[in-house]
C-alpha positions as CSV (number, residue, x, y, z in Angstrom):
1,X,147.7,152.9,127.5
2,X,147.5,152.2,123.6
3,X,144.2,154.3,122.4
4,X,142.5,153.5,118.9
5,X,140.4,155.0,116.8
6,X,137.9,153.4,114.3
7,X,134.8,153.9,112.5
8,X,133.3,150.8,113.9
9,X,133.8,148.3,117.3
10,X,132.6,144.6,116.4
11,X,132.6,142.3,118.9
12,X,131.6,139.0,118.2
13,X,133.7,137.1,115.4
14,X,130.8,134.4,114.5
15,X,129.6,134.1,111.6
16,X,127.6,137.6,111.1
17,X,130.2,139.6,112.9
18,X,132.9,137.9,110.5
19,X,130.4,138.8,107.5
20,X,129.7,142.8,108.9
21,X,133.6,143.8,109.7
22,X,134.3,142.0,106.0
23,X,131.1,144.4,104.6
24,X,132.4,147.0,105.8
25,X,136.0,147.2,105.1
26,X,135.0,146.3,101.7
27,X,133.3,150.4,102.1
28,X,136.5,151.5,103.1
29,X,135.6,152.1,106.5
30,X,137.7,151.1,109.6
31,X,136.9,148.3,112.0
32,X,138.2,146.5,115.1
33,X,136.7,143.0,115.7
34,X,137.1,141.9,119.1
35,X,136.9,138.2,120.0
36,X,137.0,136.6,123.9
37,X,138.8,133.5,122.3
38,X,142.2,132.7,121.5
39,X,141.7,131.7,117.9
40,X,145.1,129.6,117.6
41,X,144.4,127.6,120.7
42,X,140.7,126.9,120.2
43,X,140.7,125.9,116.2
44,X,138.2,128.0,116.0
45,X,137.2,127.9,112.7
46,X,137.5,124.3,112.3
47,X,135.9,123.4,115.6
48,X,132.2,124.5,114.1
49,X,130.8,120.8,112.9
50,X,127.0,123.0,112.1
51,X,126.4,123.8,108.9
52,X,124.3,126.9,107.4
53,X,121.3,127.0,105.3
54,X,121.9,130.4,102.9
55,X,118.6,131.8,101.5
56,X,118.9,133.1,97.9
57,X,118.3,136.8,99.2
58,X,121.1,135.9,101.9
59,X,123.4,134.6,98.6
60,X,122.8,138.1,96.9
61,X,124.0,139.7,99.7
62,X,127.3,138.0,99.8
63,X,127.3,138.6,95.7
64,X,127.9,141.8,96.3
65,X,131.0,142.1,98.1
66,X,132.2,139.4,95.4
67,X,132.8,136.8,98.3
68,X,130.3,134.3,97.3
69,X,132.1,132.5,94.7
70,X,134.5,131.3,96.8
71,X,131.9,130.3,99.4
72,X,130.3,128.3,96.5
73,X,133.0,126.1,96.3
74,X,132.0,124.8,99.4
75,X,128.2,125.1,99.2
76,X,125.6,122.3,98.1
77,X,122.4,123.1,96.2
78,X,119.0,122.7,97.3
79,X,116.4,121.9,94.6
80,X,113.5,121.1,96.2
81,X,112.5,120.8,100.4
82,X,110.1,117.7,101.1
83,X,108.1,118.5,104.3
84,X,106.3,115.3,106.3
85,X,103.9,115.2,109.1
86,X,104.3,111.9,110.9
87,X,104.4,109.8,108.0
88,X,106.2,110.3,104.4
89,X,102.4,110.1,103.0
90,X,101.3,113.3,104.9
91,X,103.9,115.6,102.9
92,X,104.4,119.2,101.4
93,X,106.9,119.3,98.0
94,X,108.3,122.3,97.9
95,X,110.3,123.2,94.2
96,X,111.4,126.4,93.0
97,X,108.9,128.7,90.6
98,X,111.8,130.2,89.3
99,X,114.5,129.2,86.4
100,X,118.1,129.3,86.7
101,X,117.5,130.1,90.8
102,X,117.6,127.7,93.3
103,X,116.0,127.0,97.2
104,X,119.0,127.9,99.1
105,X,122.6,126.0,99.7
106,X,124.0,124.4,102.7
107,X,127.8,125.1,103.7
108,X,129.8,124.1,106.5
109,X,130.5,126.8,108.9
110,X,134.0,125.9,109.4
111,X,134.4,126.5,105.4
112,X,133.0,130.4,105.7
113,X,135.0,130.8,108.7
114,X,138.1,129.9,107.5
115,X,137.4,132.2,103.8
116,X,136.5,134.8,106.5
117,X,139.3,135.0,108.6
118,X,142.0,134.2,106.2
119,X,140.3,137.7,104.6
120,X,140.0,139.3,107.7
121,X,143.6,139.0,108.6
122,X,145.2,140.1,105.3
123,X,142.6,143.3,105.6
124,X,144.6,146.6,106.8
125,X,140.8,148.4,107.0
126,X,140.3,145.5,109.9
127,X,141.8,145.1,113.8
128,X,140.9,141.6,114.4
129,X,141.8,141.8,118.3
130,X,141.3,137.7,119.8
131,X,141.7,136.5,123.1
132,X,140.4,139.7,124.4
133,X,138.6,140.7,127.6
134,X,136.6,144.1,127.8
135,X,137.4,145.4,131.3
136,X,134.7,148.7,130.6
137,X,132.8,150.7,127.7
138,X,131.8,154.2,128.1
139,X,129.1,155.9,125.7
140,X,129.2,159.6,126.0
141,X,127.3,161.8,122.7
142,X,130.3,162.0,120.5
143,X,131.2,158.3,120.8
144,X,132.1,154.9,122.2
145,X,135.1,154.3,124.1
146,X,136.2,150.7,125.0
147,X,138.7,149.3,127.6
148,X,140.2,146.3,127.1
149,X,143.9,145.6,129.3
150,X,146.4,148.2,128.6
151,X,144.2,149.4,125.3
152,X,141.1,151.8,124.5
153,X,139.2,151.9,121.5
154,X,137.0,155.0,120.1
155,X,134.6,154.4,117.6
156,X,130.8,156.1,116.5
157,X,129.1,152.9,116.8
158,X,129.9,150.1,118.2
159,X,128.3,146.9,116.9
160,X,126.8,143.4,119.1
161,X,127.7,140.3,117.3
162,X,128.1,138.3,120.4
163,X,125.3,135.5,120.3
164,X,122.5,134.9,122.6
165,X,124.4,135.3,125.5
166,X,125.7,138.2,124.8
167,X,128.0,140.3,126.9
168,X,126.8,143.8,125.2
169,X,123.8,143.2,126.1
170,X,124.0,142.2,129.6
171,X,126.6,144.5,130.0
172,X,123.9,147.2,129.4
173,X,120.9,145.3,131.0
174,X,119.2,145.6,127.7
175,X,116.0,143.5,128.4
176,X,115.2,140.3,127.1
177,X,112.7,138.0,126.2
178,X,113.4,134.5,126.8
179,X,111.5,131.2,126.1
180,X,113.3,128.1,127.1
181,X,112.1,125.1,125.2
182,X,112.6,121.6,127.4
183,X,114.7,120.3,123.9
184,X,117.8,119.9,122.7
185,X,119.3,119.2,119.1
186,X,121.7,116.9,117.8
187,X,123.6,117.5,114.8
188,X,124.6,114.8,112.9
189,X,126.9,114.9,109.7
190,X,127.0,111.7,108.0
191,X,128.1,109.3,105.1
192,X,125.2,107.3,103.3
193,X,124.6,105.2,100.1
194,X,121.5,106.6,98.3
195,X,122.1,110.2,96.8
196,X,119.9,112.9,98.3
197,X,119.5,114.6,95.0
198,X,120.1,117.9,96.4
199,X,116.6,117.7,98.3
200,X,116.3,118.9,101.4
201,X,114.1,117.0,104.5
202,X,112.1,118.2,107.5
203,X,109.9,115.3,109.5
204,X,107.6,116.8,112.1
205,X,107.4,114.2,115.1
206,X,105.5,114.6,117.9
207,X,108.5,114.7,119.7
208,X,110.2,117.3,117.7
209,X,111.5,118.1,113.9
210,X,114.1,115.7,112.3
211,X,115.7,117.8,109.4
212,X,117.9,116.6,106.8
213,X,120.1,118.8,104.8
214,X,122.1,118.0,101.6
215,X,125.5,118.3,102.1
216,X,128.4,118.9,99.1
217,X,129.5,115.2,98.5
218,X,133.5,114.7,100.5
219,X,133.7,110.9,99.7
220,X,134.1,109.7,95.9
221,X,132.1,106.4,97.3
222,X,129.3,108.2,99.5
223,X,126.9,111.0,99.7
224,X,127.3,113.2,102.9
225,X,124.2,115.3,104.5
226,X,123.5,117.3,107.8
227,X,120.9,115.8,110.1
228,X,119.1,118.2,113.1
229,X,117.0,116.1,115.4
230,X,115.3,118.2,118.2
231,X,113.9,115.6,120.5
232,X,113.3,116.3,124.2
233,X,117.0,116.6,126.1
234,X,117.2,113.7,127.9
235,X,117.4,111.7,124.8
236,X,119.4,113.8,122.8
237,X,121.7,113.4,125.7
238,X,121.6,109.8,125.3
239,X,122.4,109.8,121.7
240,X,125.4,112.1,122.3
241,X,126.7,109.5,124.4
242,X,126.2,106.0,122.9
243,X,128.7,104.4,120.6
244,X,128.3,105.0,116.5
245,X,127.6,102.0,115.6
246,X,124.2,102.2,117.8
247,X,123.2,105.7,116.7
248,X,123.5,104.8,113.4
249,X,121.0,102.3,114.1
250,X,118.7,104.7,115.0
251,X,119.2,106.9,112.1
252,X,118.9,104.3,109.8
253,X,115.7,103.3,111.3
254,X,114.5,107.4,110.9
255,X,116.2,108.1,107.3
256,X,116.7,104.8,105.6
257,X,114.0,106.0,103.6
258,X,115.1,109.2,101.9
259,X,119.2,108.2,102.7
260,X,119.3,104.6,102.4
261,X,122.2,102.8,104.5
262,X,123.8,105.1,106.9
263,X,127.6,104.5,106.7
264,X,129.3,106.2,109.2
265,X,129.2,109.5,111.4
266,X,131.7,112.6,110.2
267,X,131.1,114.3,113.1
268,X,128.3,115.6,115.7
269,X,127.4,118.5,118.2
270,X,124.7,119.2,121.0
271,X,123.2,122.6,121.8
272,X,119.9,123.5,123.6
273,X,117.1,124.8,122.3
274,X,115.9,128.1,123.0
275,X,114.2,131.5,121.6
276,X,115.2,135.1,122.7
277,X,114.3,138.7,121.7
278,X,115.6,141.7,123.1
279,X,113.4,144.5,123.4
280,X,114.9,146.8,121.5
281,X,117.8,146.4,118.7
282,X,119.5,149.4,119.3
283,X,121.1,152.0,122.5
284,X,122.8,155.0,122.4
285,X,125.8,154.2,119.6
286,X,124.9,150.4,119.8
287,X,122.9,148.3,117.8
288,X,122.4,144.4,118.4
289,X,122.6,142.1,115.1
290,X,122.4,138.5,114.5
291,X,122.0,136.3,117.4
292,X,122.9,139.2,120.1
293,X,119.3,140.9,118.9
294,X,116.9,137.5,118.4
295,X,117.6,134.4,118.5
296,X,114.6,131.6,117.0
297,X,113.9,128.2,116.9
298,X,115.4,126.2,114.2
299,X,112.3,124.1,113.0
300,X,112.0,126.5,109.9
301,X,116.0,127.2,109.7
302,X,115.8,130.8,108.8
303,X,118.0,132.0,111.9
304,X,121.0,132.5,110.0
305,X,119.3,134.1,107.1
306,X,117.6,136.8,109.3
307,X,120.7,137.9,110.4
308,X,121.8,138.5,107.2
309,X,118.7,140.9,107.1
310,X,120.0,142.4,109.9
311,X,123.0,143.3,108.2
312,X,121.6,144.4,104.9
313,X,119.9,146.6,106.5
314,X,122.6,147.9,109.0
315,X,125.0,147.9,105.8
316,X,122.5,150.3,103.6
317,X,121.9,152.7,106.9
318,X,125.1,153.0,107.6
319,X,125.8,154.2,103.9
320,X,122.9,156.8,104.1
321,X,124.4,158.2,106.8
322,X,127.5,158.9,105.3
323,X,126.0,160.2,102.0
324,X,123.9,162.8,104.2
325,X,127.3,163.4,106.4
326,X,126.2,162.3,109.7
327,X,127.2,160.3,112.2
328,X,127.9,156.7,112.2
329,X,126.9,156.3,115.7
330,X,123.9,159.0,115.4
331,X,119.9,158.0,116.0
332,X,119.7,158.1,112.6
333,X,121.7,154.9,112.2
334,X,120.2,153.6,115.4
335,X,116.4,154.2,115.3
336,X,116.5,153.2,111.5
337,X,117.6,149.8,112.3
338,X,115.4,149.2,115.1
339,X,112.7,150.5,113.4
340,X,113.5,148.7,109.9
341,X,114.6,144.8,111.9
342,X,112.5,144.9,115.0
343,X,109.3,144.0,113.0
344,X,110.2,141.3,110.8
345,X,112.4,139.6,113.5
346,X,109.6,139.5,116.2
347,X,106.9,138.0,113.4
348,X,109.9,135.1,112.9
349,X,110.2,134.7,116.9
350,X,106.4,134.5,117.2
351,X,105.6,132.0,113.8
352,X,108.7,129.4,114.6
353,X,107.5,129.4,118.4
354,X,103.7,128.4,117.2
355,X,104.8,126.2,114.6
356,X,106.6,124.2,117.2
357,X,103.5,124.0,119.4
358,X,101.1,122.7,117.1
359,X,103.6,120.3,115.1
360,X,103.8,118.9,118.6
361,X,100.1,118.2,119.4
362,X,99.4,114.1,118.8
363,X,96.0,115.2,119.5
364,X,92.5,114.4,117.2
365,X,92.0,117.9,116.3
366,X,95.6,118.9,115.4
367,X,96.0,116.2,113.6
368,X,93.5,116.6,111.1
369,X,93.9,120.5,111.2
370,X,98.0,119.6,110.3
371,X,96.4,117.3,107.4
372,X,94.4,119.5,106.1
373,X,97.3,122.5,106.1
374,X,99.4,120.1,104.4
375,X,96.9,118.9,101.6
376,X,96.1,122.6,100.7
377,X,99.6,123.8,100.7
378,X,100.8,120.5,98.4
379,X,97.8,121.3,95.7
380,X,97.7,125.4,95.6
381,X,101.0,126.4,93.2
382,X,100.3,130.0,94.4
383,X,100.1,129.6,98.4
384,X,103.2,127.1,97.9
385,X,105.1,129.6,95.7
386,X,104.4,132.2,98.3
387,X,106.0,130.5,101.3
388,X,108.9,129.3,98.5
389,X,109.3,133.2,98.0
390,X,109.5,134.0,101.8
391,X,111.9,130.8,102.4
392,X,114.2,132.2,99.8
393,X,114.0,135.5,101.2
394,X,114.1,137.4,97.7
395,X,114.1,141.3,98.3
396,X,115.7,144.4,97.2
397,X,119.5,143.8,98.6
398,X,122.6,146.2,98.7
């Protein structure tokens, strides 16, 4: 049997797993990434048609380890958000207080991916073991051994990145929280003839939230953007299975407004709709990041964006340990994240999961309670600025 050492085990090789072995290396610490699928076979990269809403705080992040200006290449600016209850007259503008800064960007996952990997690969700090199925892990209280077919890996720490359903974490019956929401969501990238002007759309039906994000324009004719429609599952179901030409019909009728003429369809994706939260982020020599720890649901899109917090964090204990001289894998590092990401993760969980409820109430009460929300939030600067702030997710970064 083939044995390895290494500071760190990732496994997971989605976005924040690609982002924390990259980190990482970067420190000069050793990593082995381990991913259950064959990358070659699956075009994995390419095969992810979602895109990503990245906060500002999220961008500085990714400053740091000097990888966002290629990233940028690929990213599209958002200026301002428009927010609609119903109708386009019941709405919240949303513009940032700040100069020089904007809202956030939207990218293309396949984009990061493939900036990612092509790093990854070329990185002798970095194992990136695909196609790979763990046969056992061991914990003992000087580290973490892992068993793959005809290999073991030692590590201090060893590091969840592997989604919501997440083989870590059933692995070690860590206990979760689940709430199952009777939705799914479509995404939608699309050609279209008016220019979105680098604004960003969320419509609140009663039936669920229809967002639409700018995209970076591909066609010298057309402008492109990224539509999620959460509707109950039976319908989205429906959508995913008629012809173009009639689901651009029903876009058009949804978005003529704000796109104009809808053109034609790039590409589109299902998922189902879900939220999750483990009840702790961290074991003996484990913690859970990303989607692995919580997992929320995307009416405010800031899913992504708190996994990056996870990471910052994870990052900047990581590197306190190793200034003190302790162990990577110790409670320090362990209880530290849990205590620093449980907190702020759980308030997200909790204020997506209420939002949704009460953006779906039709009811006389609701409605005028929604009306009144949205007329106060439009005309105070400083309660608008503040949830600006939040959405942006400025904060003291590595």
């Amino acid at each position: 049997m083939i044995e390895k050492k290494s500071d760190f085990i990732i496994v997971g090789s989605g976005l924040i797993g690609l982002f924390i072995a990259y980190f990482l290396s970067k420190l000069d610490f050793t990593v082995v990434l381990i991913e259950k699928n064959k990358l070659s076979q699956s075009n994995y990269a390419l095969k992810d048609v979602r895109t990503t809403a990245i906060s500002e705080g999220s961008k500085q992040i990714l400053s740091k380890f000097g990888i966002w200006t290629e990233i940028n290449k690929q990213a599209e600016k958002i200026k301002s958000i428009k927010v609609f209850d119903r109708k386009y007259v019941n709405k919240i503008d949303f513009s940032n207080p700040r100069k020089n800064s904007v809202l956030g960007y939207i990218v293309q996952n396949k984009y990061i991916k493939k900036t990612l990997i092509k790093k990854i690969k070329k990185n002798k700090k970095i194992d990136f073991i695909h196609n790979a199925k763990i046969k056992d892990i061991s914990i003992s209280d000087s580290c973490v051994e892992l068993y793959l077919s005809g290999r073991k890996i030692k590590a201090s720490l060893l590091i969840a990145c592997d989604g919501k359903k997440s083989f870590i974490r059933e692995y070690f019956k860590m206990q979760l929280f689940q709430k199952k929401y009777k939705q799914k969501a479509i995404v939608v990238n699309l050609f279209h003839c008016v220019d979105h002007y680098n604004t960003a759309y969320e419509i609140f039906l009663n039936t669920g939230p229809l967002a639409c994000l700018p995209m970076k324009k591909i066609d010298k004719k057309y402008f492109s953007s990224s539509i999620v429609w959460s509707h109950k599952a039976d319908f989205i179901k429906t959508l995913d299975k008629i012809n173009e030409k009639f689901l651009i019909s029903i876009l058009n009728e949804k978005l003529n407004p704000i796109l104009g003429k809808i053109k034609s369809i790039i590409s589109k994706n299902t998922f189902p709709l879900s939220a999750q939260i483990n009840s702790n982020f961290s074991s003996k020599r484990i913690v859970y990041v990303g989607d692995s720890a919580h997992s929320i649901h995307p009416i405010a899109g800031q899913g992504w964006n708190l996994g990056m917090r996870d990471v910052d964090s994870l990052i900047n204990i990581i590197l306190k340990a190793n200034s003190l001289g302790l162990d990577y894998g110790s409670e320090f590092v362990t209880d530290n994240y849990n205590k620093q990401r449980y907190f702020d993760a759980y308030s997200l969980y909790q204020v997506t999961d209420k939002l949704n409820y009460i953006f779906g109430k039709d009811d006389f009460l609701s409605s005028k309670i929604r009306q009144l929300g949205f007329s106060l939030i439009d005309k105070n600067k400083k309660i608008n600025n503040k949830i600006v702030n939040y959405a942006m997710g400025i904060r003291n970064v590595l």
